[in-house]
C-alpha positions in Angstrom: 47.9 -11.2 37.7 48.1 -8.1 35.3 49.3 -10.2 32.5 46.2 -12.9 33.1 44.0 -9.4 33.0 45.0 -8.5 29.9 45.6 -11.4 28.0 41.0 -12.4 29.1 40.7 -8.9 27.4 42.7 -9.6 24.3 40.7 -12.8 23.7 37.4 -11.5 24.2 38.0 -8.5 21.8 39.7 -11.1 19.6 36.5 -13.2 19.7 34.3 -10.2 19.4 36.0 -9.3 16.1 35.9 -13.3 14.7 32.1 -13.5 15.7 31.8 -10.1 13.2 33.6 -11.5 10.6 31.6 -14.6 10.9 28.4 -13.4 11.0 28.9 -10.7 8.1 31.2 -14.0 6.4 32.9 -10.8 4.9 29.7 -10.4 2.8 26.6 -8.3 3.4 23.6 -10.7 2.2 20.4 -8.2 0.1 17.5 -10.0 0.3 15.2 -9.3 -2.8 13.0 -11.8 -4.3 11.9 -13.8 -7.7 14.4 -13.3 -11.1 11.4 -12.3 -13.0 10.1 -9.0 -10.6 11.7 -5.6 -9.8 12.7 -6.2 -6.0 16.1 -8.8 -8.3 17.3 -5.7 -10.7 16.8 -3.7 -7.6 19.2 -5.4 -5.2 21.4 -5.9 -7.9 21.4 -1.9 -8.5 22.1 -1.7 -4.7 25.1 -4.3 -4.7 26.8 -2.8 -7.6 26.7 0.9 -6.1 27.7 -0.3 -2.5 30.9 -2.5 -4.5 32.0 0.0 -6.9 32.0 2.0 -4.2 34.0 0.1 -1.5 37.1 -1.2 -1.9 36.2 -4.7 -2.3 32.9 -6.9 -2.9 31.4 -5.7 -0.2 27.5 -7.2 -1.2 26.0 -9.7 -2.8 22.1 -10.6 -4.2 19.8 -13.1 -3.0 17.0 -14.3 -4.7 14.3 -15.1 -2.6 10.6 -15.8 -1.9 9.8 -12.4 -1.2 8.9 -9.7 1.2 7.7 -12.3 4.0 10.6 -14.7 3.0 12.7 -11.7 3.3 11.6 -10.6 7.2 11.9 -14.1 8.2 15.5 -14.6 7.1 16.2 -11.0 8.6 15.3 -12.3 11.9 17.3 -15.7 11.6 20.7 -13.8 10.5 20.5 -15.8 6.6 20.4 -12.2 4.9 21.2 -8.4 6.7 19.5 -6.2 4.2 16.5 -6.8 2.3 13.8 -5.2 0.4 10.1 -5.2 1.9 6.9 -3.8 1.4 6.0 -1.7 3.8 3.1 -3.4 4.9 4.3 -6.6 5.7 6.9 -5.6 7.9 4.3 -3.6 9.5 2.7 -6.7 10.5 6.1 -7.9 11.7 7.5 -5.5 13.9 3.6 -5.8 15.3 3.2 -9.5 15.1 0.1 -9.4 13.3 -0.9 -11.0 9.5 1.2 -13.6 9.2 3.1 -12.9 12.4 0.1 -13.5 14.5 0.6 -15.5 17.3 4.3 -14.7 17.2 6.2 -12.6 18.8 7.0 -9.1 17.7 10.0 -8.3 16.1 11.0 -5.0 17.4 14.4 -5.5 16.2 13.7 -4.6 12.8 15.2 -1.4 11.7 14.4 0.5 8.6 17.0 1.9 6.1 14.8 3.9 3.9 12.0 3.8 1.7 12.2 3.4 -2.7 9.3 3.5 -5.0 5.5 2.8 -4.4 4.2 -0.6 -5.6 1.1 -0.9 -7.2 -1.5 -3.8 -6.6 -2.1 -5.0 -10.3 -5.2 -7.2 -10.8 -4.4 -8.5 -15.0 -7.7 -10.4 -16.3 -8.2 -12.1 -19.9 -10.6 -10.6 -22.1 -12.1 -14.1 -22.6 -12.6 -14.3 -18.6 -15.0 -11.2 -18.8 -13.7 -10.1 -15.7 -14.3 -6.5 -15.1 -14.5 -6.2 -11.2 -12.9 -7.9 -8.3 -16.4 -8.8 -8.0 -16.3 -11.0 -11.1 -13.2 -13.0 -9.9 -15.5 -15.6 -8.1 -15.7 -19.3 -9.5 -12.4 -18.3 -11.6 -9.0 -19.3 -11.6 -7.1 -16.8 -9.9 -2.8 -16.7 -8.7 -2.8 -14.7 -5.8 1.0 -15.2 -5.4 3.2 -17.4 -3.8 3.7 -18.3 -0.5 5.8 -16.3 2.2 5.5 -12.9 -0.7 3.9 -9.8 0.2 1.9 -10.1 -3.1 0.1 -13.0 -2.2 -0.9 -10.8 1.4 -2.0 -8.0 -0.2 -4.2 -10.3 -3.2 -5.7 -11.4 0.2 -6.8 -8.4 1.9 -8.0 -7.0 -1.9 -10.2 -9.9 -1.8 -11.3 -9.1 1.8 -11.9 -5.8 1.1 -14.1 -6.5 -1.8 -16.2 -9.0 0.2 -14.7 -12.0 -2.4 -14.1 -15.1 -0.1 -11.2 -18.0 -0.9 -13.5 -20.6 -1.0 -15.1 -18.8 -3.9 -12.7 -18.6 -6.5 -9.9 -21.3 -7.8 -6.9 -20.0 -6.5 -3.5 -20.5 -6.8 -0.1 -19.9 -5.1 2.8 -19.8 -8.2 5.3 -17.8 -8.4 4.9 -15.3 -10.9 6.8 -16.5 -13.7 4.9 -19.8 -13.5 1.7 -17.9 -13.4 2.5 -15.7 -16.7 3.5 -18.9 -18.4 0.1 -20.2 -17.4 -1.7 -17.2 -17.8 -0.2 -17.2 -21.7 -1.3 -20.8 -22.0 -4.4 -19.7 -20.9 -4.3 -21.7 -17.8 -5.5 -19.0 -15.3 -8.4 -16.7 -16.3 -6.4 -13.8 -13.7 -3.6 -12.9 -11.7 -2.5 -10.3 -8.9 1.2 -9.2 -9.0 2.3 -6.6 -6.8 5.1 -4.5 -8.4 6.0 -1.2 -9.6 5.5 0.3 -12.9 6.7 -0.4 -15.7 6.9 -4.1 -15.4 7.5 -6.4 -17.9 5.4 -9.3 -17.0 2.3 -7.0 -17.4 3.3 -6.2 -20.8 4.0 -9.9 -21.8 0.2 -10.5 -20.0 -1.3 -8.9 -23.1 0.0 -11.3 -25.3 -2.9 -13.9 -24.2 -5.3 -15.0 -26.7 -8.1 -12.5 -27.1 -5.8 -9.9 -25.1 -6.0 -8.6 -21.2 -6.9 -5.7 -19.4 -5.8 -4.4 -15.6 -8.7 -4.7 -13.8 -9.7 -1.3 -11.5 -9.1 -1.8 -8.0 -12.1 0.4 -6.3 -14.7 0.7 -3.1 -12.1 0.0 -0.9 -11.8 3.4 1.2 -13.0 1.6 4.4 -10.3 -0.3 3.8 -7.5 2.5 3.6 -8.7 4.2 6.8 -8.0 0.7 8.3 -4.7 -0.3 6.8 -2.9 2.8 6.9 0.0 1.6 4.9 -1.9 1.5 2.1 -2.5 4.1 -0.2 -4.4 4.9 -3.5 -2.9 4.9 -6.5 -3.3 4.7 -10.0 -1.9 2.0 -13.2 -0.6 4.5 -15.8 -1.4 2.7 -18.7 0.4 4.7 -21.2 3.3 1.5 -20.3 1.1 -0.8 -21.5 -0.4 0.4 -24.8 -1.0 -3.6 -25.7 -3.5 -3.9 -22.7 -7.4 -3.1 -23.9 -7.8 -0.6 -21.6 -9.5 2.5 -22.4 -8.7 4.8 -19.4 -5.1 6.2 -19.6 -5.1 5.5 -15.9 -6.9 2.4 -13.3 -7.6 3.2 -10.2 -5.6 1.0 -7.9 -4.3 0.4 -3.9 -0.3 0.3 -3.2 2.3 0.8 -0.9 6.2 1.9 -0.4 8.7 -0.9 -1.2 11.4 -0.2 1.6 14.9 -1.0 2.8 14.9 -3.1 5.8 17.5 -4.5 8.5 18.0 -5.4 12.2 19.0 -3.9 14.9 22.1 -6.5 15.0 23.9 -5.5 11.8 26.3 -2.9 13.3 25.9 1.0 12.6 28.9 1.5 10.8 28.0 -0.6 7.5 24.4 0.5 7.4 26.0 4.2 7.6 28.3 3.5 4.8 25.9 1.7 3.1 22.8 4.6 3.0 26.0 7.2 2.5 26.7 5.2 -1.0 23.7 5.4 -1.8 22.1 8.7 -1.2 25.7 10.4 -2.1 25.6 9.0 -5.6 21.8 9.2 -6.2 21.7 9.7 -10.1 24.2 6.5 -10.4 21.6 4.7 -8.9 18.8 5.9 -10.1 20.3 5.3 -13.8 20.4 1.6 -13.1 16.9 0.7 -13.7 13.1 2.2 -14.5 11.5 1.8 -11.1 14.1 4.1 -9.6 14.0 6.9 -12.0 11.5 9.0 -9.8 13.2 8.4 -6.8 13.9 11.8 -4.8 15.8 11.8 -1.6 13.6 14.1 -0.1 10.6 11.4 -0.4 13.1 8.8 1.2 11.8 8.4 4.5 8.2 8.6 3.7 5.9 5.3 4.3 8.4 3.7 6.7 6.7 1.7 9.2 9.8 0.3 11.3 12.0 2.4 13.3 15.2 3.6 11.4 18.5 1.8 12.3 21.0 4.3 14.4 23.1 3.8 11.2 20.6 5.2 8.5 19.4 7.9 11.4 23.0 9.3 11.9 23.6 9.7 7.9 19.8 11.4 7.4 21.1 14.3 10.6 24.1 14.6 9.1 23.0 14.9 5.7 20.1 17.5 6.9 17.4 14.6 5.2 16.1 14.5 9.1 15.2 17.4 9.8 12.4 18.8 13.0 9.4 17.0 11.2 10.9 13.5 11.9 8.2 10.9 10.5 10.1 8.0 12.2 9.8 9.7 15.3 6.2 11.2 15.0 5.6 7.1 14.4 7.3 5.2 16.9 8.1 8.0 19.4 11.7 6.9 19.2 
């Protein structure tokens, strides 16, 4: 009878352990978005770290849709870590935006936060679009589906009191839409992204030249949507653009590291160890991360923090009394 005991035991502990190796196929999926924005070079700057710092491949890049794209393949098991703006996972974990109707996914976990993203409005001299305002009756990309670019072109709109129906929008992805903006095929475009970005330099190229379009009179709006935050374009990356103003005011918010609550605490442990123990390595590997301070890390999160990333941030001192996850989600 002992032997029968111990031999269901084995098997479910030998099942347990295939149904991990399985799941992770030995490879832990980074969800990140289009080739041509900074969410690609990003994962790839996280894969690279986490390998050269295992003892095998340990991670490999996806490109996907986006930071929507990204939640929704979180929650189906196709990717374990992926970068997300803070806002649309928001709307996630509180099934609202796109998630409406839906129901909430509280298993989202957050790893930690990176660098702000800006919302860029980029207009063709030609257009003479100078406010959102002006943006009615022209043709506009707002982004493509399922990215959090094309969300937040939306609630810019709606904030500004700009209705679909009264512009000719569009939904490519943004390499399509700089091609088409160069060709002189759109008269504007909104591209969420942080600075500098090479796509908004290109965007200056067009005939006649461009200029990023202010982003203002939306305060009402920030009391509302407290992920979002002001910010400003330093335009000193873009001397091609026509601006005049070194900086444009502008909205944004925190691009962030996001899991589930079913990738086990072990590898997110050892994966936010890699990275906040060889910071400078990382922050080497590409523009957007060269202001990154650890100490800012676990600002502008808006899911809970996985037990993995919670047990390296006490350990490292990074969590300290003045918890924000906690003050948040009272978790």
């Amino acid at each position: 009878m002992k032997r029968i005991y111990y031999l269901f035991i084995f098997i479910i502990v030998l099942v347990g352990c295939s149904s991990y190796r399985i799941g992770f196929d030995k490879t832990l999926k980074i969800g990140t978005a289009s080739f041509s924005g900074a969410y690609y070079p990003t994962g790839g700057a996280l894969s690279k770290l986490i390998n050269d710092h295992s003892s095998e491949d340990f991670s490999k890049v996806i490109s996907t849709g986006g930071s929507a794209d990204n939640i929704n393949r979180l929650l189906k098991g196709k990717i374990h870590i992926a970068l997300a703006q803070a806002d649309r996972h928001y709307e996630a974990y509180y099934g609202m935006g796109e998630w409406k109707g839906k129901k909430p996914a509280k298993k989202l976990r957050s790893l930690f936060s990176l660098y702000p993203q800006t919302i860029n409005l980029i207009a063709a001299r030609v257009s003479g679009i100078k406010t959102i305002k002006d943006l009615k009756g022209r043709r506009v990309n707002l982004g493509n589906p399922g990215s959090g670019g094309r969300a937040n072109a939306k609630d810019v709109l709606k904030a500004a009191r700009v209705k679909l129906s009264e512009i000719s929008s569009h939904d490519y992805t943004i390499s399509i839409a700089s091609k088409k903006f160069l060709e002189g095929k759109l008269d504007a475009f909104f591209y969420t992204i942080g600075h500098p970005s090479l796509v908004i330099s290109e965007a200056s190229n067009v005939q006649g030249g461009a200029s990023v379009i202010p982003i203002t009179d939306v305060d009402t709006f920030l009391i509302k949507y407290p992920y979002y935050q002001s910010t400003l374009v330093p335009m000193k990356r873009y001397p091609s653009m026509l601006n005049s103003k070194e900086r444009v005011d502008s909205i944004g918010i925190q691009t962030t590291l996001l899991t589930t609550e079913d990738v086990p605490e072990g590898i997110i442990y050892k994966v936010v160890k890699i990275i906040f123990e060889n910071m400078e390595e990382f922050k080497s590997q590409h523009a957007v991360l060269r202001d990154l301070d650890p100490k800012e890390m676990l600002q502008g999160l808006t899911a809970p923090l996985h037990p993995g990333a919670e047990r390296y941030f006490r350990e490292s001192g990074l969590l300290n009394e003045f918890d924000p996850v906690k003050r948040i989600f009272g978790n």
